[in-house]
N, C-alpha and C positions, 0 to 999 in steps of 0.2 A: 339251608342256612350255612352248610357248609363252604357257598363263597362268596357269604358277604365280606368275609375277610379279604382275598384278594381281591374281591371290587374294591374296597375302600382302600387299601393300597394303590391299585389302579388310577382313583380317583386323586389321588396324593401327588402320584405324578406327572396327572396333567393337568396340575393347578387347578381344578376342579374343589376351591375351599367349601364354599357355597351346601354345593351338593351332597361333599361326605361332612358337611356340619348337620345337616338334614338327617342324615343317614344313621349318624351318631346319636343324634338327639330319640331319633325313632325305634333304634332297635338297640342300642346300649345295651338295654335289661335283658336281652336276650341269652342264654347256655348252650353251647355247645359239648357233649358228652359231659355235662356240671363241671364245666368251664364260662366265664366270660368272655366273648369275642374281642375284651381288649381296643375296642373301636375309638373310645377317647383319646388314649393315647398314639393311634393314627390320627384324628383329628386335630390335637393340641400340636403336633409334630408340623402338619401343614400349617396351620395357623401361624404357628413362629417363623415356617418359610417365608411366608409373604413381607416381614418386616411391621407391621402394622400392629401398635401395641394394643389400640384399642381392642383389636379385632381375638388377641391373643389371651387379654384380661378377660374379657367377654366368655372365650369360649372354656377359661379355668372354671369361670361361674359356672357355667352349666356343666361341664364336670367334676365339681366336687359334688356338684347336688345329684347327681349321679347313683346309684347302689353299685356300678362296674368300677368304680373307682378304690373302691376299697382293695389295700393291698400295692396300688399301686402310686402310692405319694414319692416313693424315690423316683420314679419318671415322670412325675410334675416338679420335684426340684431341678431334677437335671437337664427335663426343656427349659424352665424358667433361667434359669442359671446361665444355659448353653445360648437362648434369647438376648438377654442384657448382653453377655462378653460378648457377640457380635457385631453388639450395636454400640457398642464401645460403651457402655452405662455400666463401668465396673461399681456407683455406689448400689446401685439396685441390685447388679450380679451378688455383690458381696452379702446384700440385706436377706435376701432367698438363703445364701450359704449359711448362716447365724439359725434360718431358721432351721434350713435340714440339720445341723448341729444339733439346736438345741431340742429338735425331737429325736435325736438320737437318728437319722435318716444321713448318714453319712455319704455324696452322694460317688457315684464310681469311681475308679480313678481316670475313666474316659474324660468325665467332665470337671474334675481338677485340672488336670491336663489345659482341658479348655481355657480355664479360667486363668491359670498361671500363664498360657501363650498371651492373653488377651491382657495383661498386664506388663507384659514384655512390648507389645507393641503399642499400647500407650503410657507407658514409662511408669506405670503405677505401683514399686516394686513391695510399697507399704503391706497392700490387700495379701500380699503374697507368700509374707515372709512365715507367717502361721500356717497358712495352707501346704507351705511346700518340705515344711517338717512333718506333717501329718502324712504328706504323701510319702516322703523315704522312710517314716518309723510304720507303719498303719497299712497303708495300701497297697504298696510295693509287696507284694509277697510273692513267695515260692507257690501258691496256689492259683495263681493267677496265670492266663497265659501268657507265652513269654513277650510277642508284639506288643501286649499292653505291658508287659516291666519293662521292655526296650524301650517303649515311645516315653514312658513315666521317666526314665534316667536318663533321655536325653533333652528332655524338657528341662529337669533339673539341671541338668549340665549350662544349658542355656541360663536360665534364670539363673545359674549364678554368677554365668557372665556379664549379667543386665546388673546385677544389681553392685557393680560393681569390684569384687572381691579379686580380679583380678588373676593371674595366673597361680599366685599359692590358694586361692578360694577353690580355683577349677580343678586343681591335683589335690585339694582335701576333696573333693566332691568323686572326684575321679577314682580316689583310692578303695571309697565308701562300696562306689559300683563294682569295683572288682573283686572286692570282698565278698558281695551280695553275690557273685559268679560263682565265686571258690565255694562257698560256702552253700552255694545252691544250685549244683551244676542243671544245666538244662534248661534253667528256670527264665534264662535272659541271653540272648545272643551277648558277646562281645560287641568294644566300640568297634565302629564300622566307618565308612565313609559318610553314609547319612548321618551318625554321630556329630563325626567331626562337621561336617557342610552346617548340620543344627549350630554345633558350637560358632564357627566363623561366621555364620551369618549376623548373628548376634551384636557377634565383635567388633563385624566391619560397619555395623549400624550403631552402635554404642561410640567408633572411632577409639578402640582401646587397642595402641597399636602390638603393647606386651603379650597378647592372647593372640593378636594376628601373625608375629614373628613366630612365634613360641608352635603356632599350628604347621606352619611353614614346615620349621625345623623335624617339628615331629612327623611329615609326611616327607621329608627328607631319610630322617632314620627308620622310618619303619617302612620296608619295601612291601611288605605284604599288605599296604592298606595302598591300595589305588586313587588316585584322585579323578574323580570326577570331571566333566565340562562344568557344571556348577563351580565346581569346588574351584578350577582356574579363572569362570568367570568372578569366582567371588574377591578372590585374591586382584584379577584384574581393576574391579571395582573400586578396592582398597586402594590400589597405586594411586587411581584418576584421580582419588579425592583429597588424594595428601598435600600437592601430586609427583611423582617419580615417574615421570614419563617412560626413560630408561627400563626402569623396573616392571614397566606396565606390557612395554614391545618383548619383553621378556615372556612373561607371562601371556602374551598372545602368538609365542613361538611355542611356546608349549600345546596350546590349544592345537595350531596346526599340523603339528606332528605327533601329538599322545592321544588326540581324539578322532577313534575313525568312523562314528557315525553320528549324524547331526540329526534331530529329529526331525518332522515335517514342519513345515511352512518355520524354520527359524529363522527368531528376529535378530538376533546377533547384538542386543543394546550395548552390551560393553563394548564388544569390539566396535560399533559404531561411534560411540561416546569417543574411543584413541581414538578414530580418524578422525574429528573434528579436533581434537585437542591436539595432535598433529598439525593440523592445516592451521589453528590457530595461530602456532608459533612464529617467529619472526624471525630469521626467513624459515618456511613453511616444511619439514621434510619429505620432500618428494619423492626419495626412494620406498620409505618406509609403509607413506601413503598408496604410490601404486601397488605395494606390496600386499598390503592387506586388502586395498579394495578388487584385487584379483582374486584373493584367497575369499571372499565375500561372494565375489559374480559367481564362483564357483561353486561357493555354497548356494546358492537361489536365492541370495537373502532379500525382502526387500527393503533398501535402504529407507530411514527415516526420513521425514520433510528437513528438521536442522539436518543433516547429514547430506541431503541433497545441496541444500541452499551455499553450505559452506566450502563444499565442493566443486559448483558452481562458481563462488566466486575466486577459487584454487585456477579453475582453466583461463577463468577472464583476466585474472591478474598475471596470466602468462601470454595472453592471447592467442590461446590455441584453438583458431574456430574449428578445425576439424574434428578435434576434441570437445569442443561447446555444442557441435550437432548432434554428434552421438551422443553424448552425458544427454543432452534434451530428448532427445528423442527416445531412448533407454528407463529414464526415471521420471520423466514429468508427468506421463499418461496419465497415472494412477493416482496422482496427489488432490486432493481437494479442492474445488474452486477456490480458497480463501489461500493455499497453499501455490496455487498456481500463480495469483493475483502478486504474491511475495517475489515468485520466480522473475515476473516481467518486472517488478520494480526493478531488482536487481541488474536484469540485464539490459534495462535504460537507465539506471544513474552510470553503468559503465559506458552504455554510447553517447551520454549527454557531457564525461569526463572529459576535463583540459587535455589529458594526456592521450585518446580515443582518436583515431584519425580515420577521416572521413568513408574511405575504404570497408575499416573495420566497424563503424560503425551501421554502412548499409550492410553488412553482411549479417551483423547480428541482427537486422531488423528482417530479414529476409528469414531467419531460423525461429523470429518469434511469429512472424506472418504465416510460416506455415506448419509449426508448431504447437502454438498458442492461439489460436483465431481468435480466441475471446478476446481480445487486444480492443478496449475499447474506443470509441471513436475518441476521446478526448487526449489518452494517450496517443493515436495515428494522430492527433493535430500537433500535439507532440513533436513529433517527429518533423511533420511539415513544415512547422518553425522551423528546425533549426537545420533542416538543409538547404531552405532559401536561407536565413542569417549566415549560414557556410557558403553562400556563391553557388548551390548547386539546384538548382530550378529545375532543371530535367528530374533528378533524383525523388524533389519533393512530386511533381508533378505523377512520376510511376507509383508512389504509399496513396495520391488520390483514389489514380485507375486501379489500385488492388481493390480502396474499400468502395467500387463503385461495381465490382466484382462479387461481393459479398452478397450472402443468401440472405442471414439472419438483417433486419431491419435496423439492429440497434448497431448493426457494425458498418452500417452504410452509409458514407458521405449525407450530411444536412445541411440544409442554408449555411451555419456557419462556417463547414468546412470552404465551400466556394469563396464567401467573404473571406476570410484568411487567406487564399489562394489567390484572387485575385489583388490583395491591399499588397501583398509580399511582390506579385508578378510587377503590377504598377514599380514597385523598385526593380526589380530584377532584368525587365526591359526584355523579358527573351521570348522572341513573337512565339517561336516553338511550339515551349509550353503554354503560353496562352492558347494558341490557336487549337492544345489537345486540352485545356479546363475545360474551352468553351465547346467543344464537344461533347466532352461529357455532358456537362451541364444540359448541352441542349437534349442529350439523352435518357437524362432522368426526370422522367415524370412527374415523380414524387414531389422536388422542390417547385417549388410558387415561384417563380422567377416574376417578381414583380417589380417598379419602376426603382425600387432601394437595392436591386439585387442587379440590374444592368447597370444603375449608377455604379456599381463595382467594376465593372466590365467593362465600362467607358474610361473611367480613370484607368484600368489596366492597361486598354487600347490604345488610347492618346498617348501615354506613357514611354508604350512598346513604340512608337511611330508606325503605327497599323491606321492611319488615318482615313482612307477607305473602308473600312472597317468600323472606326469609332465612328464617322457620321452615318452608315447604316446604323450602329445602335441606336443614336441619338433617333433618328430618323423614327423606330421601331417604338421609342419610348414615346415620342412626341403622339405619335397615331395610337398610343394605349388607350384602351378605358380612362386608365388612374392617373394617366398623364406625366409632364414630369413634376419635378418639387425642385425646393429650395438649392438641395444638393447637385441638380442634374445641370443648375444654372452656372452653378458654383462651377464645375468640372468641366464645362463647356468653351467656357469662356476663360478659369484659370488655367487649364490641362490643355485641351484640345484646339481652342483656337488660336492659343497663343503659339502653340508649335508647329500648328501648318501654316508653312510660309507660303503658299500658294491658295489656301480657302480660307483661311482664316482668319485677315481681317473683314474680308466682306460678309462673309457668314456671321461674326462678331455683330455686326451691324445690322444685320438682316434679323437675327434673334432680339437685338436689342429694339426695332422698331418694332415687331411683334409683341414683346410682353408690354411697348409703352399704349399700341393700339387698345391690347385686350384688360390695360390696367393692372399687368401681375402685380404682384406685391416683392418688390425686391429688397433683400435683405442686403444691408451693411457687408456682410460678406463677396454677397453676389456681386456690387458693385465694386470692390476691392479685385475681384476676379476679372471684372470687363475692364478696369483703368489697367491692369497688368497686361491683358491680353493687347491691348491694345498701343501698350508702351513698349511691347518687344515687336511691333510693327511699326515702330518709331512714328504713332500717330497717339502721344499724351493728351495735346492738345485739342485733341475731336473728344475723347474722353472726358478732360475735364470739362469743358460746352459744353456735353450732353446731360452732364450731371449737373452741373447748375439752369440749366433751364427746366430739368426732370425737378428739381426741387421749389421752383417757379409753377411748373404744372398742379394744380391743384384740383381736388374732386369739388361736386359741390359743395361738401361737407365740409372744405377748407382743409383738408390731408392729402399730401402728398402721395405718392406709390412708390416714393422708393425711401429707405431708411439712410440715411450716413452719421457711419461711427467708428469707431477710432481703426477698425482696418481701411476704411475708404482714407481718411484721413493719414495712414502713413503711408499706403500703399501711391498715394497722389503724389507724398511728401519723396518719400525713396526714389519714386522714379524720373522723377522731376530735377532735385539736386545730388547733385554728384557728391560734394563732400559730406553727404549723411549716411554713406557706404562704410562697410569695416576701414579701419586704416589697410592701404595696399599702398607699395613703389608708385604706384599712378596717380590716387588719390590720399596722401596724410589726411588723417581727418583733424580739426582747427584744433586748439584747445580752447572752451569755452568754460573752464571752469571759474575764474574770476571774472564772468559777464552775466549782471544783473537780469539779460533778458537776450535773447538769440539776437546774433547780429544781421543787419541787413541779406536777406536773400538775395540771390540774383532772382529771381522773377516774383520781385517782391510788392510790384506793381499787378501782378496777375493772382498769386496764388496765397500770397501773405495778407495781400489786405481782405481777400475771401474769409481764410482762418477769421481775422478777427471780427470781421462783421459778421458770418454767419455761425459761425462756431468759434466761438473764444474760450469754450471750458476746455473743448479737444483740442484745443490749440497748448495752451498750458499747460497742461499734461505733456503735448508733446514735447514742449520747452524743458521740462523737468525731467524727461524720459531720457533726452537727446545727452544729458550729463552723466547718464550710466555707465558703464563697459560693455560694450558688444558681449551678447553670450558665445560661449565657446563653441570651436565647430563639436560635432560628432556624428558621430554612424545616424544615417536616418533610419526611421520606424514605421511603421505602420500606422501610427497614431498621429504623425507627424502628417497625413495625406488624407488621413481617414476622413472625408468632408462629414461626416454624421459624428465626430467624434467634438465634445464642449472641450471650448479655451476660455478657462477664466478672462473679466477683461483684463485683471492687473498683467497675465502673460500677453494679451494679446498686444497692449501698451508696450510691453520692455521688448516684446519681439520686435514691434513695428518701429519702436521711435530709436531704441537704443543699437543705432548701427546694421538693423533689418535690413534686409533688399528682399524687396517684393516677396512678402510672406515669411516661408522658411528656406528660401533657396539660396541664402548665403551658405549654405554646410552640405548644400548636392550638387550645385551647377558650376564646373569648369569654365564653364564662358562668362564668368558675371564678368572678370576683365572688357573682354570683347567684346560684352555692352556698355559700360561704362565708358570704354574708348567713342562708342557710337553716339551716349550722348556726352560725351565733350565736342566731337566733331561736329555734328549734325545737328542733335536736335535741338538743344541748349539754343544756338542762333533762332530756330525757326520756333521756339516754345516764346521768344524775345519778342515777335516781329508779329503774335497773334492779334 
């Protein structure tokens, strides 16, 4: 029997509640030498460990029903008591203390102690003010040992910083304790540094700044009381929050040279805390900063995520990438995925900034690429923007080939990285890098390259003048399973055969006699794409024929196979008459604004009296359209080319009729001049003479 005692200890301390509640329950009644083993109050003791009142309440029941418990009610007050002030429940702590009171079970001054801290740190200074006289008249004695009067009179010291009273409160309290010295030598160490750090902790959490100076002063005049790393941290604290920056680099000059040993793994929060409040400033102080985060690397500290972050953006607001490698490569290791996620914002709102040049901006991408792999794909499209939108296609083209590099799945090029790649190349026109997507491409597996993903590749091609090229795609889409579609039509005939001036009206041709054999279904678009192609072959006039006999063709069912609608109808209209162009030196466009209805066309015998017999709603629209203002040029997009991309009709209206050429290529084509010249010369006469 004699170790069921330290088993049940044992059991205490490896959270074993369960077991020595068992243990307790089973052999309580038990004597050793006519002694009790004492066991509930091991048991009650883990109980209140766990936190769990119910579990605490519980096990008081079965030790008060106990017969070992007898004798021992002041340590059921004083767990119960030391329980609540933990859990910050000072009315429950308080309701226990009433009771040990009022049974005359007054309870240590260990657990006064307790109770008076626990009312300091949640400001409850009421509970306390009775308590904390009982302790200096009553418990505080010369018979006690003297750690427990030290800890008792510095508690009080504190409590009566909290509650108030200020520096004459702290020197009545103070003089009490020195008395209690004189008068009882041995009985209580003198104040000490822990004293004092009790007291200013207090003070610099209360923000009482008379107790804070007043402590200063007094660790000024009194040489034989040393101050602490605490103590200058605490003092540091105080500056941050007032705040006295001055005051604070002070107090972190002290730290550097009055303290010569740092504990293990230290965090450094206040000196951390200056360095952000430093870098905060406007402009930033950089000597003081390098200064301390030397004195820091030196201590092994490691820096916080704010303290990184902030620091971080100290180097990018200098552009010191050499500086931006090392800092990432030194602090980001260890940081939290959700802390790292922070890092990379940072270091793309500075490469996506106005002031960011292009240089600096692939360098930082090159420190988060091999820094940061997590770099999601959404962020690397990111990037892919905006170095085609910069002119730099090569650039974007190498953030593909890294993430086609990539192990992890989620960080590897998907269908839409290629689509973005090739809608951007289609502008960007540089065979180059086309010619290294479409490598890639053809080397990843993974993506489905199906007839909407070469429809990408063909507008890229046609685009780039890779026209060898863009009719092998074509070529390759036509002989698929899935064949082509609407888009493939679109891009064939808008993109591709309008630009090769050597295949490309007769191929025009040859695709349009195909889908009229096999009955495609061609969409308003499509046919807006083949009247274009076929009008920068200065061959309108075979265009418009085709299409008014195609809408003469009809099935049995009495429907036609091709649609026209208001892009076939401006796309006719644009290319047809010259003054429906923006106004230019060549062409003033009329003023039609005091004219009830559009004045005589020149081929008003061919294509005006079509308009009104066959379409007269799309006709008037255009008449109403043609009153507008041309829309303004601007940068072309991606959205602008994307054939799978919806235009309302009301945009496709004001595009087509109000000052349009052929689509959107009034705001990318240098040469519209030089066609327009072609039909005033040329075809104008022979669109006459049809």
């Amino acid at each position: 029997m004699r170790n069921v005692g330290p088993y049940a200890v044992a059991l205490k301390a490896g959270g074993e509640v369960d077991e020595l509640l068992e243990l307790c329950a089973s052999l309580s009644h038990l004597q050793v030498e006519g002694k009790q083993l004492g066991l509930w109050d091991i048991g009650m003791a883990a109980a209140a460990n766990t936190g769990d009142e119910q579990l605490v309440l519980k096990t008081l029941k079965d030790a008060v029903a106990a017969p070992s418990l007898v004798g021992m009610k002041e340590r059921v007050y004083e767990i119960m008591i030391s329980f609540y002030c933990e859990r910050g429940e000072l009315e429950k702590a308080r309701e226990w203390y009433n009771k040990a009171v009022d049974e005359r079970n007054v309870p240590p001054p260990s657990t006064m102690v307790t109770m008076l801290k626990a009312c300091i740190r949640n400001g409850r200074m009421e509970y306390g003010d009775e308590m904390l006289n009982t302790l200096k008249k009553k418990i505080i004695s010369p018979d006690a040992a003297s750690e427990t009067n030290k800890e008792a009179w510095d508690t009080a010291l504190a409590f009566t910083v909290a509650q108030g009273k200020g520096v004459a409160g702290l020197s009545l309290t103070f003089a009490e304790m020195e008395k209690f010295i004189e008068d009882h030598p041995g009985a209580c160490p003198p104040a000490d540094t822990t004293t004092l750090n009790t007291i200013l902790r207090v003070a610099v959490e209360c923000h009482d700044m008379n107790v804070v100076r007043e402590l200063e002063e007094y660790f000024k005049n009194h040489q034989d009381i040393d101050p602490s790393l605490e103590t200058y941290q605490l003092f540091l604290q105080n500056a941050l929050e007032i705040p006295d920056l001055p005051r604070a680099v002070s107090f972190f000059e002290n730290i550097r040279f009055n303290v010569a040993r740092f504990p293990k793994q230290y965090e450094a929060e206040q000196e951390q805390q200056l360095l952000i409040a430093l870098a905060s400033q406007s402009p930033p102080s950089l000597q003081h900063i390098q200064e301390i985060y030397t004195d820091l690397m030196q201590w092994r500290v490691k820096l916080f995520p704010p303290t990184v972050l902030k620091l971080l953006e100290i180097h990018l607001q200098y552009n010191d990438m050499d500086g931006i490698r090392s800092f990432v490569l030194s602090h980001v290791g260890y940081l939290t995925a959700a802390d790292r996620q922070k890092v990379i914002e940072i270091l793309m709102a500075h490469c996506f900034a106005d002031s960011t040049s292009i240089q600096t901006c692939w360098e930082t991408y090159l420190i988060m690429a091999n820094h940061l792999p997590e770099l999601s794909v959404e962020q690397r499209h990111a990037f892919i923007d905006f170095f085609f939108e910069h002119d730099n296609p090569h650039v974007a083209t190498k953030v593909l080939t890294h993430m086609t590099l990539a192990r992890e799945p989620d960080r590897m090029p998907n269908r839409d990285t290629y689509v973005k790649a090739f809608l951007h190349l289609a502008i960007a026109q540089d065979q180059t890098s086309l010619q290294t997507t479409h490598k890639r491409l053809s080397m990843d597996a993974r993506v489905n390259a199906d007839t909407e993903l070469y429809n990408y590749l063909l507008l890229a091609a046609a685009r780039s003048s890779l026209y060898t090229k863009a009719w092998i795609i074509y070529e390759d889409i036509a002989r698929s399973k899935e064949g082509p579609d609407s888009a493939t039509f679109d891009i064939v005939w808008g993109e591709l055969c309008k630009r090769d001036r050597a295949d490309g009206f007769r191929t025009a041709l040859a695709i349009w006699n195909r889908c009229r054999r096999n009955r495609v279904q061609l969409t308003d678009r499509n046919l807006a794409s083949f009247v274009e192609a076929l009008a920068w072959h200065h061959r309108w006039g075979e265009a418009f024929e085709r299409i008014k006999q195609a809408e003469e063709d009809l099935d049995e069912d009495g429907k036609s196979w091709i649609t026209v609608g208001p892009r076939t109808i401006g796309t006719l209209f644009s290319t047809a008459v010259p003054n429906t162009h923006p106004p230019s030196p060549t062409f003033p466009k009329p003023d039609f604004s005091d004219s009830e209805i559009m004045p005589p066309l020149p081929l008003d015998n061919i294509l005006y009296n079509w308009y009104n017999a066959k379409h007269p709603e799309l006709w008037a629209q255009l008449q109403q359209a043609m009153r507008k203002p041309a829309p303004d040029h601007r940068r072309l997009t991606v959205d602008d080319i994307n054939p799978y991309k919806d235009v309302p009709e009301e945009e496709v209206m004001e595009r087509f009729f109000s000052g349009g050429f052929i689509r959107e290529h009034w705001r990318y084509e240098a040469s519209v001049e030089m066609l327009l010249e072609d039909f005033r010369s040329m075809r104008v006469v022979k669109l006459m003479n049809i």
